[in-house]
N, C-alpha and C positions, 0 to 999 in steps of 0.2 A: 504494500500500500504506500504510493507517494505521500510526503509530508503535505500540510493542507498549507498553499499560501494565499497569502494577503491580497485582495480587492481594494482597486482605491475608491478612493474616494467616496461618491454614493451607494458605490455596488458593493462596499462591505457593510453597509448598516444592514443591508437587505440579508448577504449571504450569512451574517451573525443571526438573522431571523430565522432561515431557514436549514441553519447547520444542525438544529437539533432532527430533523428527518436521514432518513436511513436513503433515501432515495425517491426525492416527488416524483410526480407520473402525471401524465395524460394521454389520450386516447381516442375512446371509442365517444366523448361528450365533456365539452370544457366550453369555459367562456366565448365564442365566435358568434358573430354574425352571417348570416346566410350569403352564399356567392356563388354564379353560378361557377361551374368549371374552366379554368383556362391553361391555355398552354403556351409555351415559350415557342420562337421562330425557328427557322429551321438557322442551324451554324453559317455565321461569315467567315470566311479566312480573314487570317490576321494579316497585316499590310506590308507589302514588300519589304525583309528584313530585319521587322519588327522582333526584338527580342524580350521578354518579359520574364521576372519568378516563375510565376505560373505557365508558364509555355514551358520553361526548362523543365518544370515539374511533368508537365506533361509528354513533353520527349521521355523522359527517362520510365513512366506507361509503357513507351512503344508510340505514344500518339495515337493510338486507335479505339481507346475504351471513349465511352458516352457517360453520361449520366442522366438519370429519369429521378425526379424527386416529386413523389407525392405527400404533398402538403395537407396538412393538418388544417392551418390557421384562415379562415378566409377573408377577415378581414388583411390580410395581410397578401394576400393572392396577387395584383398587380403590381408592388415590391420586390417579389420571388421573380416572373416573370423577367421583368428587369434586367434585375439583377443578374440572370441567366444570361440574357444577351451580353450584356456586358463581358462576362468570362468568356462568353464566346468569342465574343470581338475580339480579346485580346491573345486569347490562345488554341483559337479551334476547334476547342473540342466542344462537341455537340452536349447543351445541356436543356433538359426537355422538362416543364416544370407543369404538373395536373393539380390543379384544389378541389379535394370534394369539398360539395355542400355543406354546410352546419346538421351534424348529425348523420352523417352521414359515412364516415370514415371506417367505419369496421366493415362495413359493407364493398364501400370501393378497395380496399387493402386488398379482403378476399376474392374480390372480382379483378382485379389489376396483377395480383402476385399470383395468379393461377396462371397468366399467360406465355407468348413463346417469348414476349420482349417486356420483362416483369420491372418495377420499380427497384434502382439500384439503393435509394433511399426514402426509406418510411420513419415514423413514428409511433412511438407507444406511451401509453400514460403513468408506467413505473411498474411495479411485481406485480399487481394482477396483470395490466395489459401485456408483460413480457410472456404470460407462462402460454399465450396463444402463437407467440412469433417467435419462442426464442431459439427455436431448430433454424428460422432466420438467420441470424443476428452473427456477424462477424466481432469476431473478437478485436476491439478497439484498444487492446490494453498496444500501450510501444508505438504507436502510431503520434504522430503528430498533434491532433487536436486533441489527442487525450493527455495528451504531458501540458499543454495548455492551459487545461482544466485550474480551476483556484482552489479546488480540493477534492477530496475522494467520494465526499456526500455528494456532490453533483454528477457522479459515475453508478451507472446500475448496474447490476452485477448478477450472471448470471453461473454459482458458485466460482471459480477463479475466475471466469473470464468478465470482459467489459463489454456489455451487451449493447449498451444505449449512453448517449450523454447526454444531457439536460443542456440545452441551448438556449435558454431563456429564463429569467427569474420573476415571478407575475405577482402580482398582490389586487387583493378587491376587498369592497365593502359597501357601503352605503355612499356613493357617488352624492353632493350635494352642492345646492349653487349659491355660493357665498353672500350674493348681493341679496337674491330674495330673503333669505333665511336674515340676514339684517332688517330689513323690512318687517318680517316680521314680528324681530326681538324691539321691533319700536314701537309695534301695538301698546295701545294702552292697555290692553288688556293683556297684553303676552304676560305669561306666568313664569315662562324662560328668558334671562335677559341677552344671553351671551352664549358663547358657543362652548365656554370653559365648562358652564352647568350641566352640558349636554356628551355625559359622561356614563348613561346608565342606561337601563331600558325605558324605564318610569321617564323621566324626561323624555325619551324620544318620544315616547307616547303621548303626552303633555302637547308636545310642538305639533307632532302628525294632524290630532286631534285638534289641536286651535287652527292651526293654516286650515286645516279640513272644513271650518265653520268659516273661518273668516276669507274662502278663496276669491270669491268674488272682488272684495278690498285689495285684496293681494295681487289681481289679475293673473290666473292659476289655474287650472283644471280639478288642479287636486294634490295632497299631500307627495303622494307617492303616481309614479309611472306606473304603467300598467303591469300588473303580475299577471306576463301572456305566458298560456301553457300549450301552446303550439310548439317544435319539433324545435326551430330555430333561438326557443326564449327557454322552455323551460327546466334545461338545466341550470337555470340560475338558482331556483328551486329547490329540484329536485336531488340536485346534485352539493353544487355550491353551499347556499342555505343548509344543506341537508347538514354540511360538514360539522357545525356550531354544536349540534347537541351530541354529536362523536365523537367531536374534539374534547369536551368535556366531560363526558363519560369516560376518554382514554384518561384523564388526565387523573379524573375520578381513583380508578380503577391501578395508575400506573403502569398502563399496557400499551400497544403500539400498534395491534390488531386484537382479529377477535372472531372468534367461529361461531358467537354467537350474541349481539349486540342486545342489553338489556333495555335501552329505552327509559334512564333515567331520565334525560334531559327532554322527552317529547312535550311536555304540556308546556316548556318555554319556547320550542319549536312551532307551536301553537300560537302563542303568544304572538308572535312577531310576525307570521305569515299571518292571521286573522290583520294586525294592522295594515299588511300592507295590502290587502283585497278589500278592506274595509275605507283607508284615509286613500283614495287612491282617485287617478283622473276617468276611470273605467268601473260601473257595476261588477261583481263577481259572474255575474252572467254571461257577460261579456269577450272572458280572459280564455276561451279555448280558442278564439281566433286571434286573437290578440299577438302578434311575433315580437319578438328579438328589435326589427327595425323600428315597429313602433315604437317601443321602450324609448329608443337611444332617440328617435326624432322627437318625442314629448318631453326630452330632459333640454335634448339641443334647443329648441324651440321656447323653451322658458314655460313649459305648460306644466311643470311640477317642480318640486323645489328636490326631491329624494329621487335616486335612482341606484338599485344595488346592480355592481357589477364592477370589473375591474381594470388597472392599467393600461390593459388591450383594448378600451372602449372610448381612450383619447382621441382615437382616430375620427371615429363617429359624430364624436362632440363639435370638435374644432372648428372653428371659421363659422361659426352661427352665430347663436343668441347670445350665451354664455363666452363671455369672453375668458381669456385662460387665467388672469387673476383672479377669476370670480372661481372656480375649480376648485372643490375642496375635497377628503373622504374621513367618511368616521367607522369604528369599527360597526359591526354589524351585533348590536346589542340584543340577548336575548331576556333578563332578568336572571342572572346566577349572581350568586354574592364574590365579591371582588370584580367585576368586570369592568369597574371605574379604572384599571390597569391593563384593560385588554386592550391590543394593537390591533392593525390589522392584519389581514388572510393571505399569509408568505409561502410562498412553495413556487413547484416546477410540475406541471402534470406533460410537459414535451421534451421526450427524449428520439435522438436520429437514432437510426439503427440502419448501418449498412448491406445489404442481402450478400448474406455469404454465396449465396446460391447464383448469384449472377457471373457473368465471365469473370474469370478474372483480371483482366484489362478494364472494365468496367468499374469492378469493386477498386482498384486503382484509382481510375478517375476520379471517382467518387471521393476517396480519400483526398484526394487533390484538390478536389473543391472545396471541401470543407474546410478545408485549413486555409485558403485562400482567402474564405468568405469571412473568416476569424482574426485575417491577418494583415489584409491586404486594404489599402485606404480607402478605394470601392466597396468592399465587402463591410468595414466597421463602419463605415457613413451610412450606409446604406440600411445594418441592422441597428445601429442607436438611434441614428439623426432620422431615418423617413421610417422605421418601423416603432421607433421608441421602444426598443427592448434594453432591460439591463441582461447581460450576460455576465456567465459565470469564469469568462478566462482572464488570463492576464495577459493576454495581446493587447486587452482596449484599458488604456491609458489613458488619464484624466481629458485627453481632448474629445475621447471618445465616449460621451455620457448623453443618456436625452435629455431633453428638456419638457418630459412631460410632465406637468405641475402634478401629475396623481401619481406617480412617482415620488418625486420631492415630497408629495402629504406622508408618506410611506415611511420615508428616510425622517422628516419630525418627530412623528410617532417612536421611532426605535431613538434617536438622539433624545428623546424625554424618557427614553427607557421604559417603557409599554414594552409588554410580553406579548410577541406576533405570534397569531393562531394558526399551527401548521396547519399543510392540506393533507389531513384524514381521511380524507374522500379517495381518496387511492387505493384505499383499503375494501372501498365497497366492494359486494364479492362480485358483482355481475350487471351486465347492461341491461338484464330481464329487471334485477331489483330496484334498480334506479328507475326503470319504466313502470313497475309496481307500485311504487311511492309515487312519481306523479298522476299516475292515474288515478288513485286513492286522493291525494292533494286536490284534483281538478273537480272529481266527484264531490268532496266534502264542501269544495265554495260554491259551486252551483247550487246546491241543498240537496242533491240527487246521492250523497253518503253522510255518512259520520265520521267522525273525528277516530271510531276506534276502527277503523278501517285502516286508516293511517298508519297507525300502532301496528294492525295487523302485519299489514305490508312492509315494516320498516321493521319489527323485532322477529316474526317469524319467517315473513318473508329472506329475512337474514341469512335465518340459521339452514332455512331449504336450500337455498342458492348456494349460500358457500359450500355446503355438503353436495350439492352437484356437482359444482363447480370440482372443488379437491378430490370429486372419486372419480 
């Protein structure tokens, strides 16, 4: 195991959040926005004489392997693209880049890696997503982007070998818009003055519940965006959300997984899903068609003052209503005691995994890219400055940091010393239970279930799935 080193600057308050995880993951359902599929041009040669790193890199291939990268991220989809050309242009080699849809990716993995010209690089969400790919998964240990790496926690491991690396660090929460929520702490009636108060759940309640009577005053729709539980939105939910009362029960419990989740923490899971279907710009009626895009246009748009989701959703935001000083996040409060100290929601659920199984000229390439794309001035502008990711290596050097303000709220939080709530949700056993609980969730706001449907699906549902699952 390499020694763990130092991150500067912003990207260590983050990686000290998220060192306490064995290995974050994503997958088969994580924070995105819906997109349709795209794909990268076909290769330009590079210009007479042209010599570059990454061309020598690629000489020394053979020159002849390709690369196929199917992406995870969709909001991030015409960035990849890009970026592909760009490597192209400079050294040749063919890089061919497909996004599925939001929710969609375990689907396209299995339908793309069944073929005669399969993806040289995919994604998983950490140990559950690995144990479906991991006959996949080339061994990264000794390779270039993995001595990169700014520690071992950001390496997934598949017993000795290095299956996947985590290429992004995300944090999310209660998304909120600075200027309205002023506004509203100057109500004469506001019962919250300041945003220091708004440290617990009782408080968020307090505020939800006043903006919610007073929106009209406010010019607002409503507390909260909509909690749409359509394909493209409601892993915010079902997934995300889901993580807070797991989180707490791990911590409960002092465990890390779990074969079979008790469900201490659901009547606070209760709690805060009720507010957000209740203080909200949308009927609970409403929210099975309700998406993903909607959410982020009714937060863009100034039509709600609360919006839970995370770092990856600055994209969305920007250049509307909300300008990026007005950009704030708070953790996502449930009612447990201490949580006046809870940060926000740090981890990785995106780790590459290179196809062993592909040529090997290919799997070459493929190494080539990625270490270009971590290393090379195109590749870190490209993933800090237009995608706003922090990453986990130490190629990107203090010039190379984003500038997204939900980010920076990330980095307050941990420099005030707030305990960030890892992502748990890794550990769910299966993409059936997570569709289990939202179904259960969708049915209980429309009045067409109960609340111990919920419970059903989220503590027994648990224990059936993972026992599927592990035999």
């Amino acid at each position: 195991m390499k020694k763990t080193k130092q991150l500067v600057a912003l990207g260590l308050g983050i990686a000290m959040a998220c060192a306490a995880l064995a290995a974050c993951g994503g997958g088969a359902s994580t924070g995105t926005t819906a997109a349709p599929s795209t794909t990268a041009g076909a290769p330009a040669a590079p210009a007479a004489g042209e010599t570059t790193a990454a061309s020598a890199q690629a000489a020394t291939s053979g020159g002849a392997g390709k690369v196929f990268y199917l992406n995870f991220k969709p909001e991030q989809a015409d960035q990849w693209v890009a970026l592909a050309k760009k490597y192209t242009q400079e050294t040749g080699v063919q890089v061919d880049v497909i996004t599925a849809a939001s929710g969609t990716y375990a689907q396209t993995l299995k339908s793309e890696i069944a073929k005669s010209d399969p993806p040289t690089l995919f994604q998983v969400n950490g140990p559950v997503g690995l144990q479906d790919w991991k006959d996949y998964c080339y061994d990264l240990k000794g390779t270039k982007i993995y001595e990169a790496l700014a520690g071992d926690e950001y390496a997934l491991y598949n017993g000795s070998e290095v299956a996947g690396i985590a290429y992004v660090i995300e944090t999310y929460g209660i998304i909120y818009n600075k200027k309205l929520l002023d506004e509203y702490f100057a109500l004469p009636t506001a019962s919250i003055k300041s945003i220091d108060q708004l440290d617990n759940f009782a408080a968020l309640k307090t505020v939800a519940d006043e903006i919610q009577a007073n929106k009209d005053e406010l010019g607002v729709e409503g507390a909260f965006g909509s909690t749409g539980m359509d394909s493209s939105s409601d892993w915010r939910f079902k997934t995300h959300l889901a993580n807070l009362p797991i989180y707490y029960e791990y911590q409960a419990e002092g465990i890390t997984s779990t074969p079979a989740i008790k469900g201490t923490y659901l009547d606070n899971y209760k709690q805060i899903f009720d507010l957000y279907i209740t203080d909200s710009v949308c009927p609970p009626s409403m929210i099975s068609s309700k998406t993903g895009e909607d959410a982020a246009s009714e937060f863009a748009l100034a039509e709600c003052v609360f919006y839970q989701n995370g770092t990856w959703a600055y994209n969305d935001i920007k250049g509307n209503e909300v300008a990026d000083e007005d950009l704030g996040m708070l953790p996502i409060y449930i009612g447990v005691a201490g949580e006046e100290n809870q940060g926000l929601c740090t981890g990785s659920e995106n780790f590459w995994c290179v196809n062993k199984k592909a040529k090997p000229e290919d799997v070459q390439a493929t190494l080539d890219f990625l270490y270009w794309v971590i290393s090379s001035d195109t590749g870190r502008e490209a993933l800090a400055k237009e995608m706003g990711f922090v990453t986990p290596f130490t190629t990107f050097t203090a010039d190379y940091l984003p500038q997204n303000p939900l980010v920076l709220a990330n980095d307050a939080y941990t420099k005030a010393g707030k305990k960030a709530v890892t992502w748990n949700f890794t550990t769910m056993p299966s993409e059936e239970w997570k569709n289990g609980v939202g179904n259960a969730l969708l049915e209980y706001a429309q009045g067409t279930g109960t609340w111990d449907a919920v419970k059903t699906a989220f503590v027994d549902g648990w224990a059936k799935e993972y026992a599927a699952v592990n035999n």
